[in-house]
N, CA, C, O and CB atoms as a CASP TS submission, in Angstrom:
PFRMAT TS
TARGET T0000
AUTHOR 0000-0000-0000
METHOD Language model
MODEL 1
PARENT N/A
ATOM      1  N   UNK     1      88.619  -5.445  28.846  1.00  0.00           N
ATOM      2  CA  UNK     1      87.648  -4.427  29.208  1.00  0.00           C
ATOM      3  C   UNK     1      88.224  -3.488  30.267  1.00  0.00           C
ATOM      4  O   UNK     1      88.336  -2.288  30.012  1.00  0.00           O
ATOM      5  CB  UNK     1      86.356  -5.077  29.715  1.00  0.00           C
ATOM      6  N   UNK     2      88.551  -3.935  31.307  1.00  0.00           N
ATOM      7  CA  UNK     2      89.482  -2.871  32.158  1.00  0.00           C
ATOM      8  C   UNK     2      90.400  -2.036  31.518  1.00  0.00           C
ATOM      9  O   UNK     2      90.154  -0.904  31.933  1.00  0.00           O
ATOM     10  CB  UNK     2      90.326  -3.521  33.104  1.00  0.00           C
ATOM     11  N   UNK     3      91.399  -1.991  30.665  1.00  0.00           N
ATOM     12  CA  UNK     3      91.734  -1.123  30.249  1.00  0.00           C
ATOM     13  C   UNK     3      91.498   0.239  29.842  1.00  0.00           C
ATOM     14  O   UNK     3      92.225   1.229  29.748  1.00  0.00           O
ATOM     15  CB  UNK     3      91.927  -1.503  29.849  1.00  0.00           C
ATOM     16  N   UNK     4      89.573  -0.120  29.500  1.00  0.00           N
ATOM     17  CA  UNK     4      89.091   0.963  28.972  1.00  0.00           C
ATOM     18  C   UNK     4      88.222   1.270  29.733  1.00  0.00           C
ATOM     19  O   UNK     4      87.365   2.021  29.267  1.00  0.00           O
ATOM     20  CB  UNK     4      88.713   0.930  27.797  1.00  0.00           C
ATOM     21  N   UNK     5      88.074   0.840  31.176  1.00  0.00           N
ATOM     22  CA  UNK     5      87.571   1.534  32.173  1.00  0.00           C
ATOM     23  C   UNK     5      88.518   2.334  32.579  1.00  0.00           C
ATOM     24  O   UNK     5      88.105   3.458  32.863  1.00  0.00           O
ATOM     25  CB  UNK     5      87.073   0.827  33.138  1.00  0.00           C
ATOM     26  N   UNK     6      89.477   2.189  32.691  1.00  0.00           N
ATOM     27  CA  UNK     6      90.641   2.689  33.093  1.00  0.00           C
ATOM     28  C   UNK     6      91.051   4.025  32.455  1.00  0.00           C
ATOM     29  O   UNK     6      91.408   5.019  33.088  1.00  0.00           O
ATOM     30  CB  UNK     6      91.580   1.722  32.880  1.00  0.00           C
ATOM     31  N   UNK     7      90.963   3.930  31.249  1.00  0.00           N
ATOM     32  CA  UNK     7      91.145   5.274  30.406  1.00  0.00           C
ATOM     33  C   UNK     7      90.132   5.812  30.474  1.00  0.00           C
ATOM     34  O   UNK     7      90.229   7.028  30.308  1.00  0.00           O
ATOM     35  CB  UNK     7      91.477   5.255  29.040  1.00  0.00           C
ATOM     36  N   UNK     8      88.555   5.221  30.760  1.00  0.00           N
ATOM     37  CA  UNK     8      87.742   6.344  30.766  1.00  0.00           C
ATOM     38  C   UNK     8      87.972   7.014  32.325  1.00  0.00           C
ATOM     39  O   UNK     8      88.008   8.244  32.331  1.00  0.00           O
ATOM     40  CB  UNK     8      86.137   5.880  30.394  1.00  0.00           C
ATOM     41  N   UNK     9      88.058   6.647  33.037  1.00  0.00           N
ATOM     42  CA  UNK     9      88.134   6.794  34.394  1.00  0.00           C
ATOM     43  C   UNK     9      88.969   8.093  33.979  1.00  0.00           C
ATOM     44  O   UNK     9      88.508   9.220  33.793  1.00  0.00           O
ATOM     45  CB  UNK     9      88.790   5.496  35.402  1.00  0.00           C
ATOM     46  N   UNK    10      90.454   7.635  33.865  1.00  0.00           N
ATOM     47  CA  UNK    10      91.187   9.272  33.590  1.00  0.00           C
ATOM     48  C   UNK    10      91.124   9.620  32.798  1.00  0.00           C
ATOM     49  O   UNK    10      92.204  10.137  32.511  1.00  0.00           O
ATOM     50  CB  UNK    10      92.337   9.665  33.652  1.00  0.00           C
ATOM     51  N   UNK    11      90.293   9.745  31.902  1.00  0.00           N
ATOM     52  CA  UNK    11      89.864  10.798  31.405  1.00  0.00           C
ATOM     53  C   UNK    11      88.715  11.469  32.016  1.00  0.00           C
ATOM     54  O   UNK    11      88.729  12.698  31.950  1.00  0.00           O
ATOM     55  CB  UNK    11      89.672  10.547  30.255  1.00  0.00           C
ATOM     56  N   UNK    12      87.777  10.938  32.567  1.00  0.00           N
ATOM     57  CA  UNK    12      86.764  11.823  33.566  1.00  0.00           C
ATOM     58  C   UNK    12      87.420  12.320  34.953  1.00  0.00           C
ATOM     59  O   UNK    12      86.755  13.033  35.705  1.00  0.00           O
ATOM     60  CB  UNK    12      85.409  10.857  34.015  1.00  0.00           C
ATOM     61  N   UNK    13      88.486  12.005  35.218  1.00  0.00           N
ATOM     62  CA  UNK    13      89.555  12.683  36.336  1.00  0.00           C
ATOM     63  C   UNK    13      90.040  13.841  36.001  1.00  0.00           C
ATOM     64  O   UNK    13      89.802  14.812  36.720  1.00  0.00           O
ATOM     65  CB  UNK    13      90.787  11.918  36.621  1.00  0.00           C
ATOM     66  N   UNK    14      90.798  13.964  34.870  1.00  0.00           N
ATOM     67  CA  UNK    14      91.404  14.811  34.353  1.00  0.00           C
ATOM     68  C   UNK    14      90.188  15.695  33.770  1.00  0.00           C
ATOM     69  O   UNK    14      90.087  16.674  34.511  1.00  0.00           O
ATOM     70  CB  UNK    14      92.428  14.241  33.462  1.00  0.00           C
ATOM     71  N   UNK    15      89.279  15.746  32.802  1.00  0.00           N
ATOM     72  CA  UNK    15      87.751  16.453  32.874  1.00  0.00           C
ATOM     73  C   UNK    15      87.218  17.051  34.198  1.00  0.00           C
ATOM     74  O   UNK    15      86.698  18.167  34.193  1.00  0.00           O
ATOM     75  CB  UNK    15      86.651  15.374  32.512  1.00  0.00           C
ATOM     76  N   UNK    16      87.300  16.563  34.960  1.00  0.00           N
ATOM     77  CA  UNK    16      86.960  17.045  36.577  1.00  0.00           C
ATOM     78  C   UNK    16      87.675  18.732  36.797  1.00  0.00           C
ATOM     79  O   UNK    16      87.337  19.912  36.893  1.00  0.00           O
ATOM     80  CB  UNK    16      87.907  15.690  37.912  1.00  0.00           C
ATOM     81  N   UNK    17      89.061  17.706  36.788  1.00  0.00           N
ATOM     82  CA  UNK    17      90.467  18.634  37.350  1.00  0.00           C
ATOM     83  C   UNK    17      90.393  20.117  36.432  1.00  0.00           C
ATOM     84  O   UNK    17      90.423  21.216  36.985  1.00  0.00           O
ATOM     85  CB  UNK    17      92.288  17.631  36.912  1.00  0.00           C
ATOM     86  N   UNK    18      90.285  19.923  34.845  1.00  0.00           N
ATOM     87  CA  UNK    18      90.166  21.026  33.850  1.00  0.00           C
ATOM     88  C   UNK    18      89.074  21.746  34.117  1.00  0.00           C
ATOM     89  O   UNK    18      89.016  22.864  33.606  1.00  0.00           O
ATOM     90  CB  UNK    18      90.098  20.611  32.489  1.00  0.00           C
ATOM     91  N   UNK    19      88.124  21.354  34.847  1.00  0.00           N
ATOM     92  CA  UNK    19      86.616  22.122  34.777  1.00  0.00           C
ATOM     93  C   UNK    19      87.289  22.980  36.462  1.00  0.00           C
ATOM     94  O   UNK    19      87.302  24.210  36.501  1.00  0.00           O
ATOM     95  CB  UNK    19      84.606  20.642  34.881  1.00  0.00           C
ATOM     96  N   UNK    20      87.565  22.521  37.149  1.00  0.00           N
ATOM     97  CA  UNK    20      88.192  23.030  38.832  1.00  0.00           C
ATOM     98  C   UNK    20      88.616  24.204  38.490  1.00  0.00           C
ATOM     99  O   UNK    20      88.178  25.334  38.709  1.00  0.00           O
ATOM    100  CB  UNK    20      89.571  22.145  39.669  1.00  0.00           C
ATOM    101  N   UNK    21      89.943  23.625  37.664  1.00  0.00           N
ATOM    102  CA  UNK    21      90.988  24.958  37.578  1.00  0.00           C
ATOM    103  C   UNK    21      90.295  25.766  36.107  1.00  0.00           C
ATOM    104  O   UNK    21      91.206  26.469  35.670  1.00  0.00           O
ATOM    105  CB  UNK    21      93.058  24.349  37.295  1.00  0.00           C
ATOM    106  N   UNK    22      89.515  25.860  35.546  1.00  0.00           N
ATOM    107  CA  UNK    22      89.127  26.527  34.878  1.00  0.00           C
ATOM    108  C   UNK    22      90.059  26.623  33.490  1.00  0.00           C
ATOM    109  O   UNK    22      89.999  27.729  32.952  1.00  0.00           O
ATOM    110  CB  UNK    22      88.905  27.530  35.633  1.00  0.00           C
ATOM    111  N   UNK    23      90.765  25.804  32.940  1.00  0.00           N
ATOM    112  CA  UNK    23      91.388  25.246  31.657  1.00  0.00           C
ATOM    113  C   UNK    23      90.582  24.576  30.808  1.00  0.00           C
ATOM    114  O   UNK    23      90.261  23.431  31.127  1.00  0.00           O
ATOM    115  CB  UNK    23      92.403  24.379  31.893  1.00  0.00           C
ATOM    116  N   UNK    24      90.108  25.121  29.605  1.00  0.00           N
ATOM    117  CA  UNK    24      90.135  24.862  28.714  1.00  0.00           C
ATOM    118  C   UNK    24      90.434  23.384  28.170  1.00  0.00           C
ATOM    119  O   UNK    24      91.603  23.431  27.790  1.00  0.00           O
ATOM    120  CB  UNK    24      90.673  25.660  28.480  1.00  0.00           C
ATOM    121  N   UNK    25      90.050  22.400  28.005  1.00  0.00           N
ATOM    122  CA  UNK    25      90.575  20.710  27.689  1.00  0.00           C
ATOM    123  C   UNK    25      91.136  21.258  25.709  1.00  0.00           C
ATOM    124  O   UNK    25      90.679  22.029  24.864  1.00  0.00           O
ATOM    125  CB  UNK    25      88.519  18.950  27.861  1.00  0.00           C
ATOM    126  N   UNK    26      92.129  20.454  25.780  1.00  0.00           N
ATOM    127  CA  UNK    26      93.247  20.289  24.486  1.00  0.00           C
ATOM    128  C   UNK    26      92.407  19.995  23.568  1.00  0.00           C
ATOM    129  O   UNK    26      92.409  20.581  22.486  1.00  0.00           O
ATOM    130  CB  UNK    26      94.469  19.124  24.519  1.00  0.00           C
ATOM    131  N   UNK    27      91.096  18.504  24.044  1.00  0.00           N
ATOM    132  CA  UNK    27      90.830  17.588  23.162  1.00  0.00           C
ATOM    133  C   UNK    27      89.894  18.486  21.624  1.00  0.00           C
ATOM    134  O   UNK    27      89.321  19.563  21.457  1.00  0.00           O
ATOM    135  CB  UNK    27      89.902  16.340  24.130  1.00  0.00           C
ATOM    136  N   UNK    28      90.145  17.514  20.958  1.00  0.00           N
ATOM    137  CA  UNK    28      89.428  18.079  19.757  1.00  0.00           C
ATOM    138  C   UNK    28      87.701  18.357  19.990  1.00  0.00           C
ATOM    139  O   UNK    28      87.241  18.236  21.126  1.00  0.00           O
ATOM    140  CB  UNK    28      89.682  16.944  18.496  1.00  0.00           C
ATOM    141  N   UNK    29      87.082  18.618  19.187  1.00  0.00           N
ATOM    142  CA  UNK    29      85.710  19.152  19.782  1.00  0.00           C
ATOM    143  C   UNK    29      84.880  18.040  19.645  1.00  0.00           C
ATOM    144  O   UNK    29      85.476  17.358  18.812  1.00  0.00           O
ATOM    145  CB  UNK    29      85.036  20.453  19.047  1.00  0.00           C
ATOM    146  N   UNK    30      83.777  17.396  19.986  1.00  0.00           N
ATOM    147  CA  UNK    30      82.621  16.812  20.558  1.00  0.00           C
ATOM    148  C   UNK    30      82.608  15.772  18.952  1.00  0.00           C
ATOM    149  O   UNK    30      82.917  14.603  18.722  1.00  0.00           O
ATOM    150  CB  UNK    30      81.078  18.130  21.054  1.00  0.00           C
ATOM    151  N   UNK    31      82.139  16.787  18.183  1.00  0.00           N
ATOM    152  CA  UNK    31      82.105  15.884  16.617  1.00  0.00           C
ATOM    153  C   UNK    31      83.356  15.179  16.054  1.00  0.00           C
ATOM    154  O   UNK    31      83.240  14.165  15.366  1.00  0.00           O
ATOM    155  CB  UNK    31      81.755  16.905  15.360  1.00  0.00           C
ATOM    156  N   UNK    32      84.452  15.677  16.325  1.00  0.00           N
ATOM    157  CA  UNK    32      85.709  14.700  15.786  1.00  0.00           C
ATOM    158  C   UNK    32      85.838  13.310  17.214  1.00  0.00           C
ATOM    159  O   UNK    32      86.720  12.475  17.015  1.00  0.00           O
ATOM    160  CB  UNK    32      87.603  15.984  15.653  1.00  0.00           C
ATOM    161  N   UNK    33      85.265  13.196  18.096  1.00  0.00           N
ATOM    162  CA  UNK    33      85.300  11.985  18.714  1.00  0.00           C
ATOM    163  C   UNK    33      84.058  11.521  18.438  1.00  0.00           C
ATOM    164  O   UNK    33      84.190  10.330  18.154  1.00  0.00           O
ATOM    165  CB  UNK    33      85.629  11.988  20.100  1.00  0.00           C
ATOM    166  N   UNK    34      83.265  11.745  18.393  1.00  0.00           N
ATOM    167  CA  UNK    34      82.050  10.750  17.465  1.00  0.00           C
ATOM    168  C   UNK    34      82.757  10.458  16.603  1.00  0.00           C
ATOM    169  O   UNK    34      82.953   9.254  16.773  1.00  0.00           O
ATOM    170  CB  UNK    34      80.637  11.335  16.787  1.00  0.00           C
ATOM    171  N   UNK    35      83.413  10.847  15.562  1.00  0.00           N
ATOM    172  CA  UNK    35      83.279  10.271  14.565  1.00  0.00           C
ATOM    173  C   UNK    35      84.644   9.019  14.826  1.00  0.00           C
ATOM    174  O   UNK    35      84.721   7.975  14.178  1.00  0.00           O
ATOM    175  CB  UNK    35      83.280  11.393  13.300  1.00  0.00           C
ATOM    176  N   UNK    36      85.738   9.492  16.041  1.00  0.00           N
ATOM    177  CA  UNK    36      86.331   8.854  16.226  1.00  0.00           C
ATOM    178  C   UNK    36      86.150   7.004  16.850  1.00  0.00           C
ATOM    179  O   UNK    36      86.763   5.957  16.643  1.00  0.00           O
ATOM    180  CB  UNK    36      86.799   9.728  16.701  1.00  0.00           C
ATOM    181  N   UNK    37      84.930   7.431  17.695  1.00  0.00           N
ATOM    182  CA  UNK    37      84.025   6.512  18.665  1.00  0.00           C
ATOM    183  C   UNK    37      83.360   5.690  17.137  1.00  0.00           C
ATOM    184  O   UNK    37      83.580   4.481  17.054  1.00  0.00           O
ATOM    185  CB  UNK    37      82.587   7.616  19.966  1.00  0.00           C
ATOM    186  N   UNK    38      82.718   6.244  16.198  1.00  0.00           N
ATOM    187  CA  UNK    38      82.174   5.395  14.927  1.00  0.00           C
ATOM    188  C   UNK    38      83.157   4.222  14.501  1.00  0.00           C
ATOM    189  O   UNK    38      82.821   3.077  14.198  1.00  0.00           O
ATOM    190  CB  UNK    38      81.992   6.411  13.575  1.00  0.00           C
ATOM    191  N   UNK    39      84.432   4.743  14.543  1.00  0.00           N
ATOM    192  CA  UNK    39      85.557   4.387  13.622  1.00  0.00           C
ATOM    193  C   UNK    39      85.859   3.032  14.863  1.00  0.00           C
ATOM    194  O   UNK    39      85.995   1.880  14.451  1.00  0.00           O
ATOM    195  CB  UNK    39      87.019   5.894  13.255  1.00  0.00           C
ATOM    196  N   UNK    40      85.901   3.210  15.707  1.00  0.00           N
ATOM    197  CA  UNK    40      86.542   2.065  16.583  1.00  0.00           C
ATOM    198  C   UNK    40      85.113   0.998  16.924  1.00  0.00           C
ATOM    199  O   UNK    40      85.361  -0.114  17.390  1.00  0.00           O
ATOM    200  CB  UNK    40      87.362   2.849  18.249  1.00  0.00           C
ATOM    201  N   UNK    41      83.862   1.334  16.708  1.00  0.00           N
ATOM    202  CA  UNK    41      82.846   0.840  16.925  1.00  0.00           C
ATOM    203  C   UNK    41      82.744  -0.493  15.393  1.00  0.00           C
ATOM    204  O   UNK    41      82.530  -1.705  15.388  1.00  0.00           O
ATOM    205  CB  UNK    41      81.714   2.200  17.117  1.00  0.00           C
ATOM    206  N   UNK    42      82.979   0.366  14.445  1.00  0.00           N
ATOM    207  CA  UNK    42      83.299  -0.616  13.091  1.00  0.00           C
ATOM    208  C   UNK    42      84.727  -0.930  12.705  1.00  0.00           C
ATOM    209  O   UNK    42      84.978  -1.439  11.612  1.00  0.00           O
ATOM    210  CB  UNK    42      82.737   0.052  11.773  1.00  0.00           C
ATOM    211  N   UNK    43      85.801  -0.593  13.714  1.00  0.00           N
ATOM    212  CA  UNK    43      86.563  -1.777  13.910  1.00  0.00           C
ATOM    213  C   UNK    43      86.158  -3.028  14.398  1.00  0.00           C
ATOM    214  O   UNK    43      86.304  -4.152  13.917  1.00  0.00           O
ATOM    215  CB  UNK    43      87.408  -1.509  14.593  1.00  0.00           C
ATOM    216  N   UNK    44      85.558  -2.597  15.568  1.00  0.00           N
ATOM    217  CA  UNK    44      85.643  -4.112  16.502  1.00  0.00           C
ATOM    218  C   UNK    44      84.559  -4.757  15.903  1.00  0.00           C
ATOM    219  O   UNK    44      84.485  -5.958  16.165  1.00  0.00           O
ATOM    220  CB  UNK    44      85.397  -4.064  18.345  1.00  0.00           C
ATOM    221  N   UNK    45      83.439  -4.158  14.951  1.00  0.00           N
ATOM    222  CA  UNK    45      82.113  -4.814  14.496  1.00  0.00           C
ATOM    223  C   UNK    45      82.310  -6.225  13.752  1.00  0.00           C
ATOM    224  O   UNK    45      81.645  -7.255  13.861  1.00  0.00           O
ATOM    225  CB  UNK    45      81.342  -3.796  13.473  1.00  0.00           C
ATOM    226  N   UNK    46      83.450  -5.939  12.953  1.00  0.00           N
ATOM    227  CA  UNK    46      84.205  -7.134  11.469  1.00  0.00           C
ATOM    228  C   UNK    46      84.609  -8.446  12.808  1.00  0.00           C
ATOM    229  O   UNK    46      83.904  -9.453  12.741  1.00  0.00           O
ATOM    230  CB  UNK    46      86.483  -6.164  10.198  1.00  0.00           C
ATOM    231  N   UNK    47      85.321  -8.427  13.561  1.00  0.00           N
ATOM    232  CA  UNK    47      85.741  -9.271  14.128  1.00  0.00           C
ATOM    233  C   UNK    47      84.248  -9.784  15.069  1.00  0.00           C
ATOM    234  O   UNK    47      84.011 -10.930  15.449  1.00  0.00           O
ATOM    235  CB  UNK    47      87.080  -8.752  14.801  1.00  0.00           C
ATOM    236  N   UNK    48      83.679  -8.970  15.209  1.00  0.00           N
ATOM    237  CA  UNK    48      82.756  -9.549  16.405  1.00  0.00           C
ATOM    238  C   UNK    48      81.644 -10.445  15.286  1.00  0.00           C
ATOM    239  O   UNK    48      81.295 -11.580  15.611  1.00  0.00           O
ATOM    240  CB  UNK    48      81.830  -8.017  17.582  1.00  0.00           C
ATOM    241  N   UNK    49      81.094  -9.758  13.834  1.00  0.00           N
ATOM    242  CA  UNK    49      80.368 -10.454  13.088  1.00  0.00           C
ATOM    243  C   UNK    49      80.703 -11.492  12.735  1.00  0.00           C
ATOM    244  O   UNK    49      79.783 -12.239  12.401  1.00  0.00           O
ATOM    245  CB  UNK    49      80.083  -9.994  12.279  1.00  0.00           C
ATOM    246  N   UNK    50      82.087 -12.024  12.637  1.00  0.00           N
ATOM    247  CA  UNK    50      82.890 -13.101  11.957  1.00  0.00           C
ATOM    248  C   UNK    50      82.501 -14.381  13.000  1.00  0.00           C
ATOM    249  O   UNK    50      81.774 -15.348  12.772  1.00  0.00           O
ATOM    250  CB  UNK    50      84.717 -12.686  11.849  1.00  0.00           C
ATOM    251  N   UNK    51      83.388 -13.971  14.448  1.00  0.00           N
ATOM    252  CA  UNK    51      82.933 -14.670  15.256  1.00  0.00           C
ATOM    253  C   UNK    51      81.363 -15.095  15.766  1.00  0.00           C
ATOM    254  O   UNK    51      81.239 -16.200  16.293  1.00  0.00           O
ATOM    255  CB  UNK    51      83.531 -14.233  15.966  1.00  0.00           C
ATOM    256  N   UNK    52      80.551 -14.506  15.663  1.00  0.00           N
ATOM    257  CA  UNK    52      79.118 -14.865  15.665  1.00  0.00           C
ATOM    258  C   UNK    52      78.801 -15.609  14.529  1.00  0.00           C
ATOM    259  O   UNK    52      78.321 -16.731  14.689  1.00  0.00           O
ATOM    260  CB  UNK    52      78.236 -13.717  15.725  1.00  0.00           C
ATOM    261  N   UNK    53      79.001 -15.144  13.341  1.00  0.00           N
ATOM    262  CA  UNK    53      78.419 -16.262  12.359  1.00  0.00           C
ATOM    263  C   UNK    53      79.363 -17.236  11.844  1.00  0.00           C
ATOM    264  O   UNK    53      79.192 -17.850  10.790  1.00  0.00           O
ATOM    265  CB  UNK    53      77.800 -15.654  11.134  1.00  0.00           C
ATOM    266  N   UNK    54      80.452 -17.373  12.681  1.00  0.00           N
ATOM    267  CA  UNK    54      81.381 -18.743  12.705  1.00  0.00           C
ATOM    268  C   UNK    54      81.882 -18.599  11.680  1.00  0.00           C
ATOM    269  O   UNK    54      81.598 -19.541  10.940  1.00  0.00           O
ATOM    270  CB  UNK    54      80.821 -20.161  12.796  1.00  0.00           C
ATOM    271  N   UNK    55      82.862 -17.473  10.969  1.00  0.00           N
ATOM    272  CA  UNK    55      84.270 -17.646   9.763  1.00  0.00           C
ATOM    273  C   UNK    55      85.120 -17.402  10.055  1.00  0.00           C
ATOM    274  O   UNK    55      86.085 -17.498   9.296  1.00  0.00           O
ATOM    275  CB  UNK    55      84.467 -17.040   8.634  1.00  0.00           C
TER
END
C-alpha cells in the first residue's frame, strides 16, 4: 500500500508545482485515466474474489 501512497503523493506534488508555474500537465485527459483506474480496479478484483471465496 505505501507505494501507492507514495505515487499518489507525487503526483499531487507535481499537480501543485504545474498549477504554480502555470504548465499545462502532459497527462492524458480525465476520461483515459478512468478508464485506466477501471482496468487496474478489475485487475486486482480476480485475485481478491479468488482469495475470498477460497480457490
Amino acid at each position: 500500500m505505501k507505494p501507492y501512497l507514495v505515487s499518489l503523493g507525487a503526483g499531487v506534488l507535481i499537480g501543485v508545482i504545474y498549477s504554480v508555474i502555470k504548465v499545462r500537465s502532459p497527462a492524458p485527459p480525465l476520461i483515459a485515466l478512468i478508464g485506466l483506474l477501471g482496468m487496474l480496479i478489475g485487475a486486482l478484483a480476480v485475485p481478491t474474489l479468488k482469495q475470498l471465496l477460497g480457490l
